[in-house]
C-alpha positions as CSV (number, residue, x, y, z in Angstrom):
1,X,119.3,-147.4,37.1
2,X,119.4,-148.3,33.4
3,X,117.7,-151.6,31.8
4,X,114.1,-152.2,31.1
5,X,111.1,-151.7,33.2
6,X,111.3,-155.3,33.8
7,X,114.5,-155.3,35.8
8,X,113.1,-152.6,38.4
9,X,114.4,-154.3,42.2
10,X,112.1,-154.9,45.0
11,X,114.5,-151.9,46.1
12,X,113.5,-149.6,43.3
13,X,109.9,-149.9,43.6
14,X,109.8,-149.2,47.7
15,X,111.6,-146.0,46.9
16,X,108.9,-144.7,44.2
17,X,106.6,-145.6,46.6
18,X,108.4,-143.7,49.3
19,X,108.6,-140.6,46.4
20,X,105.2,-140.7,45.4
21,X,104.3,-140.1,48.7
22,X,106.4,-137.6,49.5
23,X,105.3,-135.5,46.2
24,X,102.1,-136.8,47.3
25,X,102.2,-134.6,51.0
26,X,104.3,-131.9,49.0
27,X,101.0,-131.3,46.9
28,X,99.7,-130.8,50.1
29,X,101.9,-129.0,52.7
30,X,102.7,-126.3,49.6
31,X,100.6,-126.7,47.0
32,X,100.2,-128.3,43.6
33,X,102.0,-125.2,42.4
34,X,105.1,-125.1,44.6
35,X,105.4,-128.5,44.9
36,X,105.9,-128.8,41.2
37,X,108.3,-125.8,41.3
38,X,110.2,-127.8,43.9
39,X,109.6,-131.3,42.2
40,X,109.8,-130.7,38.8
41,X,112.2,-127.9,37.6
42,X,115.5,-129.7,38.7
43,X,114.2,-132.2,36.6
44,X,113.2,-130.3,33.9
45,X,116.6,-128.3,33.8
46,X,118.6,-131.5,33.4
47,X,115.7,-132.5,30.9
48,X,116.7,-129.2,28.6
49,X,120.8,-130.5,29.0
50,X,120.5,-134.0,28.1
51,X,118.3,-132.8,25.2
52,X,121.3,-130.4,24.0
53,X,123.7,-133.1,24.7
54,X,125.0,-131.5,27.7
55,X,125.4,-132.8,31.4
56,X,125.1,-136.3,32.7
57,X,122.3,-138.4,32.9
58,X,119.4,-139.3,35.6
59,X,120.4,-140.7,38.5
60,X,118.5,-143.8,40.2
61,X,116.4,-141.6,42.6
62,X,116.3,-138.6,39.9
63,X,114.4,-141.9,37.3
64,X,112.1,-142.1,40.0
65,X,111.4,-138.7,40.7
66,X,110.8,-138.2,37.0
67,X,108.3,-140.9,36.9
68,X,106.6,-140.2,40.1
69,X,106.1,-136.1,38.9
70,X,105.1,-137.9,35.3
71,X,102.7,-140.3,37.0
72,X,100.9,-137.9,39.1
73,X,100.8,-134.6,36.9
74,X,100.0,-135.0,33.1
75,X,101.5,-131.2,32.6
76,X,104.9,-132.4,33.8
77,X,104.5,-134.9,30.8
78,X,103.4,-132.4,28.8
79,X,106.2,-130.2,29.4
80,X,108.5,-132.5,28.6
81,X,107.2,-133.4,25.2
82,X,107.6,-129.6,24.1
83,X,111.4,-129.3,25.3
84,X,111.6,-132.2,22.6
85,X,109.6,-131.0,20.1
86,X,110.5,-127.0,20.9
87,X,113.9,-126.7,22.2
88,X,113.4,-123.1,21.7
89,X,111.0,-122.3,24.4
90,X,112.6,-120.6,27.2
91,X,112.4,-122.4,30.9
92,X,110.6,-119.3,32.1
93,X,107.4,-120.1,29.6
94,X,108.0,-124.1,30.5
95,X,107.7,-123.1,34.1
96,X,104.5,-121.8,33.3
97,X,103.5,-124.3,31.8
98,X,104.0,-126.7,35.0
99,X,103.6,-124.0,37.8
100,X,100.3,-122.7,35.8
101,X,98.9,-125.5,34.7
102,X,95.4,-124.5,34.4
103,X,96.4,-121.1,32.7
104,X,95.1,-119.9,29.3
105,X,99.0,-118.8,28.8
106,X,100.0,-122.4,29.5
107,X,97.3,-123.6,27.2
108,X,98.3,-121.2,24.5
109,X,101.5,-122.5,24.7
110,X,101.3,-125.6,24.4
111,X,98.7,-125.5,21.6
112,X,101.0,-123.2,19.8
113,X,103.9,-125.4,19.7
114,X,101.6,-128.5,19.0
115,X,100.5,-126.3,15.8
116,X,104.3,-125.9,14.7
Protein backbone atom coordinates (compact mmCIF):
# COMPACT_ATOMS: atom_id res chain seq x y z
CA UNK A 1 0.00 0.00 0.00
CA UNK A 2 1.61 3.31 -0.81
CA UNK A 3 -0.36 6.82 -1.34
CA UNK A 4 -1.71 9.04 1.25
CA UNK A 5 -3.93 8.31 4.18
CA UNK A 6 -6.64 9.42 2.03
CA UNK A 7 -6.55 6.65 -0.46
CA UNK A 8 -6.89 3.85 2.26
CA UNK A 9 -9.80 1.11 0.51
CA UNK A 10 -12.85 0.07 2.29
CA UNK A 11 -10.53 -3.17 2.04
CA UNK A 12 -7.72 -1.61 3.99
CA UNK A 13 -9.53 -0.34 6.74
CA UNK A 14 -11.59 -3.88 7.48
CA UNK A 15 -8.21 -5.47 7.73
CA UNK A 16 -6.75 -2.93 10.54
CA UNK A 17 -9.73 -3.50 12.11
CA UNK A 18 -9.44 -7.27 11.88
CA UNK A 19 -5.42 -6.55 13.24
CA UNK A 20 -6.31 -4.35 15.92
CA UNK A 21 -8.27 -6.92 17.19
CA UNK A 22 -6.21 -9.51 16.92
CA UNK A 23 -3.25 -7.52 18.78
CA UNK A 24 -6.13 -6.57 20.81
CA UNK A 25 -6.81 -10.61 22.17
CA UNK A 26 -2.93 -11.10 21.89
CA UNK A 27 -2.57 -8.46 24.75
CA UNK A 28 -4.75 -10.63 26.32
CA UNK A 29 -4.16 -14.44 25.72
CA UNK A 30 -0.09 -13.61 26.33
CA UNK A 31 0.32 -10.49 27.61
CA UNK A 32 1.11 -6.94 26.93
CA UNK A 33 4.75 -8.13 27.11
CA UNK A 34 4.73 -11.14 24.67
CA UNK A 35 2.36 -9.89 22.58
CA UNK A 36 4.59 -7.00 21.79
CA UNK A 37 7.57 -9.44 21.48
CA UNK A 38 5.39 -11.28 18.91
CA UNK A 39 3.78 -8.02 17.37
CA UNK A 40 6.37 -5.70 17.30
CA UNK A 41 10.01 -6.98 16.77
CA UNK A 42 9.51 -8.26 13.12
CA UNK A 43 8.54 -4.87 12.67
CA UNK A 44 11.00 -3.31 14.42
CA UNK A 45 13.85 -5.52 12.73
CA UNK A 46 12.75 -4.34 9.22
CA UNK A 47 12.39 -0.84 10.90
CA UNK A 48 16.47 -0.93 11.79
CA UNK A 49 16.99 -2.28 7.74
CA UNK A 50 15.07 0.28 5.99
CA UNK A 51 16.73 2.80 8.24
CA UNK A 52 20.36 1.49 7.00
CA UNK A 53 19.07 1.32 3.55
CA UNK A 54 18.84 -2.31 3.59
CA UNK A 55 15.91 -4.77 2.72
CA UNK A 56 12.58 -4.00 1.12
CA UNK A 57 9.90 -2.08 2.23
CA UNK A 58 6.44 -2.76 4.35
CA UNK A 59 4.13 -4.76 2.92
CA UNK A 60 0.18 -3.86 2.88
CA UNK A 61 -0.67 -6.00 6.00
CA UNK A 62 2.97 -5.28 7.56
CA UNK A 63 1.57 -0.95 7.16
CA UNK A 64 -1.11 -2.09 9.07
CA UNK A 65 0.46 -3.93 11.62
CA UNK A 66 2.81 -1.11 12.14
CA UNK A 67 -0.02 1.25 12.73
CA UNK A 68 -2.19 -0.90 14.72
CA UNK A 69 1.10 -1.75 17.34
CA UNK A 70 1.70 2.36 16.97
CA UNK A 71 -1.97 3.01 17.75
CA UNK A 72 -2.32 0.95 20.62
CA UNK A 73 1.19 1.11 22.45
CA UNK A 74 2.86 4.63 22.64
CA UNK A 75 6.38 2.69 23.49
CA UNK A 76 6.21 0.97 20.07
CA UNK A 77 6.22 4.66 18.83
CA UNK A 78 8.72 5.49 21.02
CA UNK A 79 10.97 2.89 19.99
CA UNK A 80 10.87 3.71 16.70
CA UNK A 81 11.76 7.43 17.03
CA UNK A 82 15.16 6.29 18.76
CA UNK A 83 16.20 3.73 15.83
CA UNK A 84 15.93 7.14 13.89
CA UNK A 85 17.51 9.29 16.11
CA UNK A 86 20.09 6.50 17.69
CA UNK A 87 20.91 3.98 15.07
CA UNK A 88 23.44 2.83 17.43
CA UNK A 89 21.33 1.30 20.10
CA UNK A 90 21.46 -2.43 19.89
CA UNK A 91 17.92 -4.36 19.26
CA UNK A 92 18.51 -6.13 22.63
CA UNK A 93 18.12 -2.53 24.62
CA UNK A 94 15.16 -1.57 21.90
CA UNK A 95 13.46 -4.77 23.00
CA UNK A 96 13.62 -3.54 26.34
CA UNK A 97 12.32 -0.77 25.64
CA UNK A 98 9.05 -2.40 24.09
CA UNK A 99 8.99 -5.70 26.10
CA UNK A 100 9.67 -3.49 29.45
CA UNK A 101 7.94 -0.74 28.92
CA UNK A 102 7.31 0.36 32.40
CA UNK A 103 11.08 -0.28 33.34
CA UNK A 104 13.50 2.32 34.89
CA UNK A 105 16.12 0.69 32.20
CA UNK A 106 13.59 1.48 29.44
CA UNK A 107 13.07 4.88 30.89
CA UNK A 108 16.75 5.54 31.20
CA UNK A 109 17.08 4.73 27.79
CA UNK A 110 15.09 6.56 26.22
CA UNK A 111 15.82 9.74 28.29
CA UNK A 112 19.41 9.13 27.60
CA UNK A 113 19.21 9.19 23.96
CA UNK A 114 16.57 12.09 24.09
CA UNK A 115 19.54 13.99 25.98
CA UNK A 116 22.03 13.20 23.01
Amino acid sequence: MTGTIAQVRPADERLAERLAEEYRQARIDMGPREAAAEWFTPLLRKWRRLLAGKGEGFTAREQLALAVTLDADLRSRDTLIVTAISPEVSMKQLRVMVEERYSLKSTALLECVLEG
